[in-house]
N, CA, C and O atoms as a GROMACS GRO file, in nm:
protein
  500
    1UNK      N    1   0.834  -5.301  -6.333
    1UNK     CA    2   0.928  -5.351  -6.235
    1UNK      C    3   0.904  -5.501  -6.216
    1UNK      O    4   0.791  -5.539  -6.246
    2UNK      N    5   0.998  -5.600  -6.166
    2UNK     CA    6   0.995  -5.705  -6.162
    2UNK      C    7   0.936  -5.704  -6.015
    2UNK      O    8   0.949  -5.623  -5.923
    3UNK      N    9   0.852  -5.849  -6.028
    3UNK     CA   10   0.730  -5.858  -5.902
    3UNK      C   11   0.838  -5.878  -5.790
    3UNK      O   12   0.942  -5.943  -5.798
    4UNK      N   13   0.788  -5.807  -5.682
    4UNK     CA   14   0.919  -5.823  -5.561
    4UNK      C   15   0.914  -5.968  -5.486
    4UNK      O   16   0.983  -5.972  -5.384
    5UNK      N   17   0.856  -6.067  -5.512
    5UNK     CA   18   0.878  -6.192  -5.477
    5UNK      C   19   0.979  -6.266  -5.581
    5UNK      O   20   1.055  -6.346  -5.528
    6UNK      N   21   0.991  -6.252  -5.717
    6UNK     CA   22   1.076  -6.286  -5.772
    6UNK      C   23   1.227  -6.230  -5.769
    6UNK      O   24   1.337  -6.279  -5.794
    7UNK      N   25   1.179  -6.090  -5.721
    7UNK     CA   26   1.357  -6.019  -5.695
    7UNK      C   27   1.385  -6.063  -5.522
    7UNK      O   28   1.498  -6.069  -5.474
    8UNK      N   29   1.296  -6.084  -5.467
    8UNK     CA   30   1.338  -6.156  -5.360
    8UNK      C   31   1.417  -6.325  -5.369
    8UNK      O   32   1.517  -6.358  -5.307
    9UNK      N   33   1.361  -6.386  -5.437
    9UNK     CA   34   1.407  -6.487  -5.476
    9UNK      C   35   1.543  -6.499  -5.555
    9UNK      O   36   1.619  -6.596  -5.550
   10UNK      N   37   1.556  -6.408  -5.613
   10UNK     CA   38   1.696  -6.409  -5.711
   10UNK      C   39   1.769  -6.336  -5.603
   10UNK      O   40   1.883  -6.382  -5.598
   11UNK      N   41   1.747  -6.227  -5.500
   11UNK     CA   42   1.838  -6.192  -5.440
   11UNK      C   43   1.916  -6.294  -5.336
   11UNK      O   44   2.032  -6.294  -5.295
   12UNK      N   45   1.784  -6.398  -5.304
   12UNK     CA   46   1.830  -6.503  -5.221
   12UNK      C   47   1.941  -6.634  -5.262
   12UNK      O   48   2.015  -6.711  -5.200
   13UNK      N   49   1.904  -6.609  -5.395
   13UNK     CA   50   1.989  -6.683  -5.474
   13UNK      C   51   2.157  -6.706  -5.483
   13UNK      O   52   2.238  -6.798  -5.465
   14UNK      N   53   2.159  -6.581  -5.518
   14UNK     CA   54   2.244  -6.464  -5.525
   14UNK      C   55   2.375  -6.461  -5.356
   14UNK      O   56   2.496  -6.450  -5.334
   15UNK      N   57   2.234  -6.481  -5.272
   15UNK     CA   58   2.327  -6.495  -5.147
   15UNK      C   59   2.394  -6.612  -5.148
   15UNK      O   60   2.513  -6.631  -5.124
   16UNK      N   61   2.309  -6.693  -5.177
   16UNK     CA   62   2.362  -6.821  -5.114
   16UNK      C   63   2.494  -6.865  -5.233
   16UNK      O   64   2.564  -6.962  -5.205
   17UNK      N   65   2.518  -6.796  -5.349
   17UNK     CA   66   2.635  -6.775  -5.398
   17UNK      C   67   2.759  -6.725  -5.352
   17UNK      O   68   2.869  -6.781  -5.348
   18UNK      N   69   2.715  -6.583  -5.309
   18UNK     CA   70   2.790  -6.472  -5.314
   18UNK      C   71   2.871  -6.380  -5.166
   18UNK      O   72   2.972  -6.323  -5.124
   19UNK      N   73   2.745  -6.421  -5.138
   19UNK     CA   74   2.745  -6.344  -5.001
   19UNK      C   75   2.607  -6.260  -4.924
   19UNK      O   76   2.511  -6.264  -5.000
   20UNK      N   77   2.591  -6.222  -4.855
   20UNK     CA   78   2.504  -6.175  -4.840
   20UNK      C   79   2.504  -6.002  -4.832
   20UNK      O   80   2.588  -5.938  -4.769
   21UNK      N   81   2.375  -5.932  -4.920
   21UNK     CA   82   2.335  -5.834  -4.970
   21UNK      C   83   2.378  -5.702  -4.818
   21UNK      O   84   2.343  -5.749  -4.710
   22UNK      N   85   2.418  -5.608  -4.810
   22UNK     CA   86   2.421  -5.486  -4.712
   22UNK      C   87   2.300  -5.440  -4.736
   22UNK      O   88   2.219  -5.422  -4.646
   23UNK      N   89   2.269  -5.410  -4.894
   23UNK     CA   90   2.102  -5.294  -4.911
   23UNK      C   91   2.128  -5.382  -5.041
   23UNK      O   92   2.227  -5.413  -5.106
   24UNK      N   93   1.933  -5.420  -5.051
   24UNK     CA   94   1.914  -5.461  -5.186
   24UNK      C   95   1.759  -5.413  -5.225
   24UNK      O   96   1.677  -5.479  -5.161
   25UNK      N   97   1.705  -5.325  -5.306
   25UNK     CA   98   1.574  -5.230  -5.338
   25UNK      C   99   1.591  -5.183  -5.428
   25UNK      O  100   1.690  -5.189  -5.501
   26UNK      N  101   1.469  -5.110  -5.445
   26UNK     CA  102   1.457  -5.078  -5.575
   26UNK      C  103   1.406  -4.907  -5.508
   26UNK      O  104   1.378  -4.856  -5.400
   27UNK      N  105   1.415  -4.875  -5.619
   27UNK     CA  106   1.402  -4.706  -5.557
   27UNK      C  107   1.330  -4.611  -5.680
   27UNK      O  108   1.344  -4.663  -5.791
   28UNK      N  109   1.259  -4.489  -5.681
   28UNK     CA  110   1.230  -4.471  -5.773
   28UNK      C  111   1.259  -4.273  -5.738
   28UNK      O  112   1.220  -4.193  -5.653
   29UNK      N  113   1.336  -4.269  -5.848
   29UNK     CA  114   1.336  -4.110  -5.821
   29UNK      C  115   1.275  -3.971  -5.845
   29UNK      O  116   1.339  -3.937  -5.945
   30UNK      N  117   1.213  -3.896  -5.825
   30UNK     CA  118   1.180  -3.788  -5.869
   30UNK      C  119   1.186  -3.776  -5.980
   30UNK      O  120   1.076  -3.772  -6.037
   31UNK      N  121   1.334  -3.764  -6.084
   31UNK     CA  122   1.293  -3.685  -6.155
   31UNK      C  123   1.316  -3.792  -6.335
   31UNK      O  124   1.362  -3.772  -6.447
   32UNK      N  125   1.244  -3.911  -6.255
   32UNK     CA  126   1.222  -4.041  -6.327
   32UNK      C  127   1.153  -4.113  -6.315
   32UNK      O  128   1.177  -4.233  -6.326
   33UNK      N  129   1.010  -4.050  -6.283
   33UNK     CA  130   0.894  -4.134  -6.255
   33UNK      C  131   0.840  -4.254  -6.344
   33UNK      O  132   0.849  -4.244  -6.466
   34UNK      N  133   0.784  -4.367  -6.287
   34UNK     CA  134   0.757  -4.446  -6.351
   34UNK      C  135   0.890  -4.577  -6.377
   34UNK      O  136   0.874  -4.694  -6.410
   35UNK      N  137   0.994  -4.518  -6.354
   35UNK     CA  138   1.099  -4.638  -6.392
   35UNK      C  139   1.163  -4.646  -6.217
   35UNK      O  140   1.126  -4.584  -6.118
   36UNK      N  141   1.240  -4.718  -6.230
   36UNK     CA  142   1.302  -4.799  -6.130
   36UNK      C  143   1.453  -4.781  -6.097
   36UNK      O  144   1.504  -4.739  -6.200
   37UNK      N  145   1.553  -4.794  -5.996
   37UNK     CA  146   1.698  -4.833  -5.991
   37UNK      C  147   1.669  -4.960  -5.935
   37UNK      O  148   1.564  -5.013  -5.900
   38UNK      N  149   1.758  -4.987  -5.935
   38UNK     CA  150   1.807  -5.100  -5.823
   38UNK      C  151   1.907  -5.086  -5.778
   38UNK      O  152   2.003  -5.061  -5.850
   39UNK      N  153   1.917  -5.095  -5.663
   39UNK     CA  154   2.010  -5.070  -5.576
   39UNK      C  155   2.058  -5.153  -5.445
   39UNK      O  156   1.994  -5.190  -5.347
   40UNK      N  157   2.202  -5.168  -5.485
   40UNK     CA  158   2.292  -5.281  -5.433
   40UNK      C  159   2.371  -5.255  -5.376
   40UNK      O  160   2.437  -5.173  -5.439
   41UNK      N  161   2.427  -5.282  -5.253
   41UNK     CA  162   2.582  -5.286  -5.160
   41UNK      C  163   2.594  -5.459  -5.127
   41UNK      O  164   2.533  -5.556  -5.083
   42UNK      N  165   2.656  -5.436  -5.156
   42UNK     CA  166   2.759  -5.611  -5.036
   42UNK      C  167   2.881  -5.586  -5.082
   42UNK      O  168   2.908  -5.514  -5.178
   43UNK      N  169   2.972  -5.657  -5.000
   43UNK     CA  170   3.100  -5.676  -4.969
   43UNK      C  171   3.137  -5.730  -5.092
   43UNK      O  172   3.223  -5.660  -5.146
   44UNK      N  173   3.109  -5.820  -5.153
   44UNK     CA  174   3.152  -5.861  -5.284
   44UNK      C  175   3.172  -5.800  -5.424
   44UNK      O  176   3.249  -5.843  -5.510
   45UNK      N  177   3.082  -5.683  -5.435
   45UNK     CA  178   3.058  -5.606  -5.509
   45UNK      C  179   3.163  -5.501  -5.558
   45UNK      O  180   3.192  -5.457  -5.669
   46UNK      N  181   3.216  -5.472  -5.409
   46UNK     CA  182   3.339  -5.389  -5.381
   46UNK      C  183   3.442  -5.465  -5.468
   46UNK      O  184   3.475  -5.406  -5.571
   47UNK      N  185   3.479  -5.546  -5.452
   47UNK     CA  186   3.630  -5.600  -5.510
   47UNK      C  187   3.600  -5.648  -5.625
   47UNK      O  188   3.510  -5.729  -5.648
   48UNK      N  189   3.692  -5.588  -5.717
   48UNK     CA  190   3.645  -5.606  -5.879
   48UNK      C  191   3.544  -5.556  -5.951
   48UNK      O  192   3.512  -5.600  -6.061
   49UNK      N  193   3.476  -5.445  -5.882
   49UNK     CA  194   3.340  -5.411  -5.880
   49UNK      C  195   3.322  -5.393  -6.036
   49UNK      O  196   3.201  -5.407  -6.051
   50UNK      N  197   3.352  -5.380  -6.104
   50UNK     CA  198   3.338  -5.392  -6.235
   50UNK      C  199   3.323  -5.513  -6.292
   50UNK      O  200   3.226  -5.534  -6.365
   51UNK      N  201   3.403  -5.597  -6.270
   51UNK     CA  202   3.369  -5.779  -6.302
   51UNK      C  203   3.226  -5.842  -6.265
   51UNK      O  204   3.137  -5.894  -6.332
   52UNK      N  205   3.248  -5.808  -6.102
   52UNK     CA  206   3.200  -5.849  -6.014
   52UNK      C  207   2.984  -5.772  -6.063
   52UNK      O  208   2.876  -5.831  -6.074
   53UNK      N  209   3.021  -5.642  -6.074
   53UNK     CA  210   2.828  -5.601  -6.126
   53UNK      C  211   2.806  -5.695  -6.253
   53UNK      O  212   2.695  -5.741  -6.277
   54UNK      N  213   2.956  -5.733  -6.361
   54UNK     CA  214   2.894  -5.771  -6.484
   54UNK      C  215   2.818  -5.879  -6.451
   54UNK      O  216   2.696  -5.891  -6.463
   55UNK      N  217   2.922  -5.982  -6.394
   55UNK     CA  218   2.826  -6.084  -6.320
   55UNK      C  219   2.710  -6.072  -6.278
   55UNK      O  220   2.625  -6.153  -6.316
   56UNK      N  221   2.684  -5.989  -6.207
   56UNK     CA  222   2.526  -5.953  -6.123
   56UNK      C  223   2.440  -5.923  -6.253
   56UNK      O  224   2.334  -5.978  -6.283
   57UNK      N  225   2.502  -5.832  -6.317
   57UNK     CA  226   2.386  -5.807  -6.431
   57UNK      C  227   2.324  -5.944  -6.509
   57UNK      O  228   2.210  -5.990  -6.508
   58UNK      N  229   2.474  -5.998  -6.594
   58UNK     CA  230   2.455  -6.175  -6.644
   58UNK      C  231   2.374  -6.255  -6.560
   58UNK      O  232   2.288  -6.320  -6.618
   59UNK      N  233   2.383  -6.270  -6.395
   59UNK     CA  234   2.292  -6.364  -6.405
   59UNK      C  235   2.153  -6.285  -6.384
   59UNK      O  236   2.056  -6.339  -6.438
   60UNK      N  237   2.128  -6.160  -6.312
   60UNK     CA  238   1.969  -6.111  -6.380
   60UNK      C  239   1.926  -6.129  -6.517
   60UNK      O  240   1.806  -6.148  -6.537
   61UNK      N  241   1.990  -6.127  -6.595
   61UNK     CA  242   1.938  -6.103  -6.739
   61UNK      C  243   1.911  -6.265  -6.761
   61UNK      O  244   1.809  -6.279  -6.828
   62UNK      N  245   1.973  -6.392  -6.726
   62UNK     CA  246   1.952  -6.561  -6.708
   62UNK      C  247   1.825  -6.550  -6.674
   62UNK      O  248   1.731  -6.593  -6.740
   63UNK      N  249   1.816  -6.467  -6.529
   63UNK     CA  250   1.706  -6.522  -6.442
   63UNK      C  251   1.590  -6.447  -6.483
   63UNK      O  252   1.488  -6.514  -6.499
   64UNK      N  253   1.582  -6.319  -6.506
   64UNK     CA  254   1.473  -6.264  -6.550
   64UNK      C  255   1.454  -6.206  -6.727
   64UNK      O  256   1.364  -6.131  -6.766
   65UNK      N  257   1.527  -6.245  -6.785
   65UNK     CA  258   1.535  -6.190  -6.952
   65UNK      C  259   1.546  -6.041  -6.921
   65UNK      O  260   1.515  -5.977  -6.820
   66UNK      N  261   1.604  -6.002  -7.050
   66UNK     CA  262   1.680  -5.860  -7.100
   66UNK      C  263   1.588  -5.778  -7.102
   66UNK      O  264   1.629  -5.663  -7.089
   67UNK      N  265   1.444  -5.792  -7.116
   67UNK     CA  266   1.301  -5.746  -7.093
   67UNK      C  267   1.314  -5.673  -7.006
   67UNK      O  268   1.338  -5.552  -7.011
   68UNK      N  269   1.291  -5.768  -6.880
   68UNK     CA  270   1.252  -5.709  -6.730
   68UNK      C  271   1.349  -5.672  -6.706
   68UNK      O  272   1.320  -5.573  -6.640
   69UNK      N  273   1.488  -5.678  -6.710
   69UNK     CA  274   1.580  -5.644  -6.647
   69UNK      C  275   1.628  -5.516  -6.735
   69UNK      O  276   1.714  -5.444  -6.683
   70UNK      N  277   1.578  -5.478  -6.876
   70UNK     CA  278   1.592  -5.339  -6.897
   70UNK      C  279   1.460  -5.235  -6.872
   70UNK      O  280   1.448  -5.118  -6.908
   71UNK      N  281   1.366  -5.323  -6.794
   71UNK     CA  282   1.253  -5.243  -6.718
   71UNK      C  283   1.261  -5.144  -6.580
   71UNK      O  284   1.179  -5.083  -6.512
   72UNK      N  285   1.490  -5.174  -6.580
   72UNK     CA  286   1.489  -5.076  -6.496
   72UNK      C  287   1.578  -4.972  -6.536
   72UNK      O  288   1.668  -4.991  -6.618
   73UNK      N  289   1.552  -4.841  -6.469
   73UNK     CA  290   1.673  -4.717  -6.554
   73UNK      C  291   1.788  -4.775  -6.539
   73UNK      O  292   1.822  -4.811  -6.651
   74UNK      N  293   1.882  -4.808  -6.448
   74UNK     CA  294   1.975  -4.871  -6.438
   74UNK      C  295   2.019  -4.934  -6.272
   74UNK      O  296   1.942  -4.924  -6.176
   75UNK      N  297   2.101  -4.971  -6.268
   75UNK     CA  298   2.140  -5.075  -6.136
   75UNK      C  299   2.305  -5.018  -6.089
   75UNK      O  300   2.414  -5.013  -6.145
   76UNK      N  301   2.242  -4.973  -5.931
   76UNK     CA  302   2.345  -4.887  -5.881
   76UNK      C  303   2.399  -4.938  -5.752
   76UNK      O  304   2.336  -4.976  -5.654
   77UNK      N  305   2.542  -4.931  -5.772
   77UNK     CA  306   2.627  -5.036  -5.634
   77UNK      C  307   2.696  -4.933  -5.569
   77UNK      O  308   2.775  -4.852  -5.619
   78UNK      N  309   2.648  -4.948  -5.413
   78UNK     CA  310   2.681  -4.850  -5.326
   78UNK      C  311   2.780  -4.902  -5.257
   78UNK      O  312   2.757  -5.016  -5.216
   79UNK      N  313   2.915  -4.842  -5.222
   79UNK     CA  314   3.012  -4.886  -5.171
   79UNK      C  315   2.965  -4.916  -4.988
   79UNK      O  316   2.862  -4.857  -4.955
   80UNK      N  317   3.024  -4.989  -4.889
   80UNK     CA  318   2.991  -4.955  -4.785
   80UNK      C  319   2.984  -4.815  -4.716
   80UNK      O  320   2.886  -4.775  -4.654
   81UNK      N  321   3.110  -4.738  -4.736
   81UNK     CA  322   3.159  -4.602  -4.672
   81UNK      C  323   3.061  -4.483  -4.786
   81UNK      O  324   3.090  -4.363  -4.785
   82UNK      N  325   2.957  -4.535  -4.870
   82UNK     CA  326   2.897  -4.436  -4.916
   82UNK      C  327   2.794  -4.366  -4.842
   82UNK      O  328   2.701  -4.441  -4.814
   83UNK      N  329   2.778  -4.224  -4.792
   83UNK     CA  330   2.687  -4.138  -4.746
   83UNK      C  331   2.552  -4.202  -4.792
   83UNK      O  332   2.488  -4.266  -4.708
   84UNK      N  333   2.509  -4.191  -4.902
   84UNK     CA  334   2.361  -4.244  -4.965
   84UNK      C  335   2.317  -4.393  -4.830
   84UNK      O  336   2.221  -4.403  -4.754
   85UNK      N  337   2.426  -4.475  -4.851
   85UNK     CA  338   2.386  -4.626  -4.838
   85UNK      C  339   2.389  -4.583  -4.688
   85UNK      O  340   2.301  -4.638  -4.621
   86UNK      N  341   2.474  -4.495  -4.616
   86UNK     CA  342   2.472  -4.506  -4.428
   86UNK      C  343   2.368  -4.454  -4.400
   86UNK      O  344   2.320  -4.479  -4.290
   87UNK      N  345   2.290  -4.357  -4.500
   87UNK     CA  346   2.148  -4.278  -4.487
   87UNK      C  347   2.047  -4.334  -4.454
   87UNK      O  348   1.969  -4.304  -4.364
   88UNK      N  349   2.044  -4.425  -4.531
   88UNK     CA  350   1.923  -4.584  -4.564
   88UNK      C  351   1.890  -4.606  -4.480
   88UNK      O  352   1.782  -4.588  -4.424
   89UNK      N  353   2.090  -4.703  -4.424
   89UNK     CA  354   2.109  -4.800  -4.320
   89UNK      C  355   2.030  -4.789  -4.193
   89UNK      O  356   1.958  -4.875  -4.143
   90UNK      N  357   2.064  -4.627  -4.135
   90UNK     CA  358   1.996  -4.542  -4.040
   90UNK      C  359   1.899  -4.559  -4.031
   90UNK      O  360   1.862  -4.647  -3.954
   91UNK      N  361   1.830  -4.503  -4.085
   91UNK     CA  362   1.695  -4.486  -4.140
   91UNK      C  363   1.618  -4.611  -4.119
   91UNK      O  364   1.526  -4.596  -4.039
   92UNK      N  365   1.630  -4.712  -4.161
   92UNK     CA  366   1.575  -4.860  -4.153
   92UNK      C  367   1.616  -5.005  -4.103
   92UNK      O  368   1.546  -5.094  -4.054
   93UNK      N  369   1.756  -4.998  -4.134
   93UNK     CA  370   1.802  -5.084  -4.104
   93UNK      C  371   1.798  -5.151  -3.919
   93UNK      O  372   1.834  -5.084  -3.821
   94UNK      N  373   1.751  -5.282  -3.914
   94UNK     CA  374   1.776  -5.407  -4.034
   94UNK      C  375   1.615  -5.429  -4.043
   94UNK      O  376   1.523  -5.424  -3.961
   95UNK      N  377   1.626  -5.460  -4.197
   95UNK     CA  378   1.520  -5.494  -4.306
   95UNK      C  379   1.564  -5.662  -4.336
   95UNK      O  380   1.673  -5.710  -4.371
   96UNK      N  381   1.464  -5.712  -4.312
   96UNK     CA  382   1.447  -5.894  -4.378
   96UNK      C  383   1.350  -5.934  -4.432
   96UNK      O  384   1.356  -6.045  -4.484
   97UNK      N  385   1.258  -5.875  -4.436
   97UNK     CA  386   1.167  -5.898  -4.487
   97UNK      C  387   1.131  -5.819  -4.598
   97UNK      O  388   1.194  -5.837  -4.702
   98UNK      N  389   0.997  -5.696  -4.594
   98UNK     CA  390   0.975  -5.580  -4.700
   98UNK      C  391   0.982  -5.466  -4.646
   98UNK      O  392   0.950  -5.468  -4.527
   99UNK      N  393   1.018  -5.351  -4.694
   99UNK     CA  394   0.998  -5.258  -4.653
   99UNK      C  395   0.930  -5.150  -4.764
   99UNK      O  396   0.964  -5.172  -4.880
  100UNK      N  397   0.863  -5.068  -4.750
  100UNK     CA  398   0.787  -4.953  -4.840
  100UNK      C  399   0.767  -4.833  -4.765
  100UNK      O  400   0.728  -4.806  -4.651
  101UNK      N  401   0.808  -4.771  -4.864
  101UNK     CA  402   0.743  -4.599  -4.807
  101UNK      C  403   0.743  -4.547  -4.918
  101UNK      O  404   0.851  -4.536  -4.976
  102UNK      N  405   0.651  -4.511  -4.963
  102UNK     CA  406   0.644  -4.394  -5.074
  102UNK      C  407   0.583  -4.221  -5.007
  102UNK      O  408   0.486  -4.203  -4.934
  103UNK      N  409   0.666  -4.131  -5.055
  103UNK     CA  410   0.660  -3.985  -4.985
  103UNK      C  411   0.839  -3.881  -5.068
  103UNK      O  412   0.953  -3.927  -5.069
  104UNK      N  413   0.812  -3.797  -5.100
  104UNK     CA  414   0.899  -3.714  -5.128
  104UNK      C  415   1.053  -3.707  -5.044
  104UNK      O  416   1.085  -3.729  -4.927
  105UNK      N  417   1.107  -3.678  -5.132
  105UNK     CA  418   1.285  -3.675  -5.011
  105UNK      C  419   1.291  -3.809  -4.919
  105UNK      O  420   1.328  -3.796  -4.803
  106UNK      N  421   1.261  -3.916  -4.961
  106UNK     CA  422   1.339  -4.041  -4.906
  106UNK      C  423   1.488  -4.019  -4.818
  106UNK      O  424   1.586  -3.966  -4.871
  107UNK      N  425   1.488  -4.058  -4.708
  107UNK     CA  426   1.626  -4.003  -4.675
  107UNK      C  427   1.698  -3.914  -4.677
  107UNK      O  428   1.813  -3.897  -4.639
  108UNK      N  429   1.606  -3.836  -4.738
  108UNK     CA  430   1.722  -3.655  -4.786
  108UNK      C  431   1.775  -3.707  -4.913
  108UNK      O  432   1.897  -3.692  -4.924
  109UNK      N  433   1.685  -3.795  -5.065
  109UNK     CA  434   1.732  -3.799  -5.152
  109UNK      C  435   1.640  -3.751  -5.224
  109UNK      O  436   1.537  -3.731  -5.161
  110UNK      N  437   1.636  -3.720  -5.349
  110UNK     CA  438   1.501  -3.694  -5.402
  110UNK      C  439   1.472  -3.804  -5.484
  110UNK      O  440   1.486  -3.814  -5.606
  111UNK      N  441   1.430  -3.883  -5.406
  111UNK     CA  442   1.360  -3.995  -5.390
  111UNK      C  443   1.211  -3.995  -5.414
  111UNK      O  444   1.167  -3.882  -5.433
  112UNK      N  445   1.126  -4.086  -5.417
  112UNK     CA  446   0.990  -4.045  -5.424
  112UNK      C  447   0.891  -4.237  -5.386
  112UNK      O  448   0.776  -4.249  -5.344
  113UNK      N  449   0.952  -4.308  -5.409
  113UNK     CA  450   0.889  -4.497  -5.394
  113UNK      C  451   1.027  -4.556  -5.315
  113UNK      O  452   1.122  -4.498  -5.367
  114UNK      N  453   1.060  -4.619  -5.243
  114UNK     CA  454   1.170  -4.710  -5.235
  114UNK      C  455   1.057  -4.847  -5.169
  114UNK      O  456   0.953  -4.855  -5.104
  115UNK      N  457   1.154  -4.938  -5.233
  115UNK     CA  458   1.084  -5.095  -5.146
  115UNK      C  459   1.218  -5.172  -5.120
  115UNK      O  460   1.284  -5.222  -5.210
  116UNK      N  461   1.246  -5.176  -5.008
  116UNK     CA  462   1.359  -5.228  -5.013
  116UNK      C  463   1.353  -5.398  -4.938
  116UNK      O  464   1.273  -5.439  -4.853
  117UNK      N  465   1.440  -5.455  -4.989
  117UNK     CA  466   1.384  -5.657  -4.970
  117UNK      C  467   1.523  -5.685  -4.820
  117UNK      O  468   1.523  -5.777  -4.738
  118UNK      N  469   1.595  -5.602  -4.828
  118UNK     CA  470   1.719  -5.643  -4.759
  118UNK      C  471   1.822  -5.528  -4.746
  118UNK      O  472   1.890  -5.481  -4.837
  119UNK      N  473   1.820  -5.474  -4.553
  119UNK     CA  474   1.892  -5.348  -4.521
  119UNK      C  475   1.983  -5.421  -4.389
  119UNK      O  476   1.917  -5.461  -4.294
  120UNK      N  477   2.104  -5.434  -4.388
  120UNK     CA  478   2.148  -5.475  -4.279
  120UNK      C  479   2.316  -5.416  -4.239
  120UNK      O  480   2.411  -5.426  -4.316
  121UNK      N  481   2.319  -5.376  -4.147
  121UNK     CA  482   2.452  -5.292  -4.108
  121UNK      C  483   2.589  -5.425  -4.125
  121UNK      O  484   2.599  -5.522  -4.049
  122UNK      N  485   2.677  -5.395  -4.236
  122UNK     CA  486   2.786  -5.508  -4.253
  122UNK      C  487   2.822  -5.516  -4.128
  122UNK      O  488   2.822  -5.430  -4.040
  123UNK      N  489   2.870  -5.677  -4.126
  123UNK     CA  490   2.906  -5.661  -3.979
  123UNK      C  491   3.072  -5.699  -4.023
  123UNK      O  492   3.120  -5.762  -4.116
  124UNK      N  493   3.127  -5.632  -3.915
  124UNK     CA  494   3.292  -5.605  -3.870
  124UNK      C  495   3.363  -5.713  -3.962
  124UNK      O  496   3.310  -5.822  -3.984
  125UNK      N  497   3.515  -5.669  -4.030
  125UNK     CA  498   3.581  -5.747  -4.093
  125UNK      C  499   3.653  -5.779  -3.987
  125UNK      O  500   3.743  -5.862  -3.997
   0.00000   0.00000   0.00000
């Protein structure tokens, strides 16, 4: 996994582009030990979300090479109105700094590591 001061840094990056992150972590699941997601919501993500991840992927792969950035199983964008992401939100939110818990059923997912860099309830359009 990429060191979480550097994915902190690219996520910050990232903001000051884009917008700022709803949930940004990395998560590790049960029944995929040893590898990683990453896992993303913001508002930007939503519209065009297909354009819009290629981008996200392009500039990870700039900022960290095709290496580290295929050091994760894959990179997953949670809509706002998704169950998973309001689970989190609950659960932790607001996150600015680090957050960690490693323990079985994360949220009622089968989950097993999450570290998450950035959890914050969108605020009102």
């Amino acid at each position: 996994m990429i060191p979480t001061d550097k994915l902190r840094q690219f996520m910050e990056q990232v903001e000051a582009q884009k917008g700022r992150f709803t949930l940004f972590g990395v998560f590790m699941r049960e029944d995929s030990p040893g590898r990683w997601d990453l896992v993303v919501s913001a508002p930007w993500l939503e519209a065009g979300k297909l354009k819009a991840l290629g981008e996200f992927a392009e500039k990870m792969s700039k900022e960290f090479g095709l290496e580290e950035v295929m050091s994760f199983s894959r990179i997953v964008t949670l809509n706002r109105d998704d169950p998973v992401l309001q689970a989190i939100l609950t659960k932790v939110a607001p996150v600015k700094k680090l957050w960690k818990k490693q323990e079985r059923n994360l949220f009622g997912l089968p989950l097993e590591h999450a570290v998450i860099l950035r959890a914050d309830h969108p605020k009102a359009a």
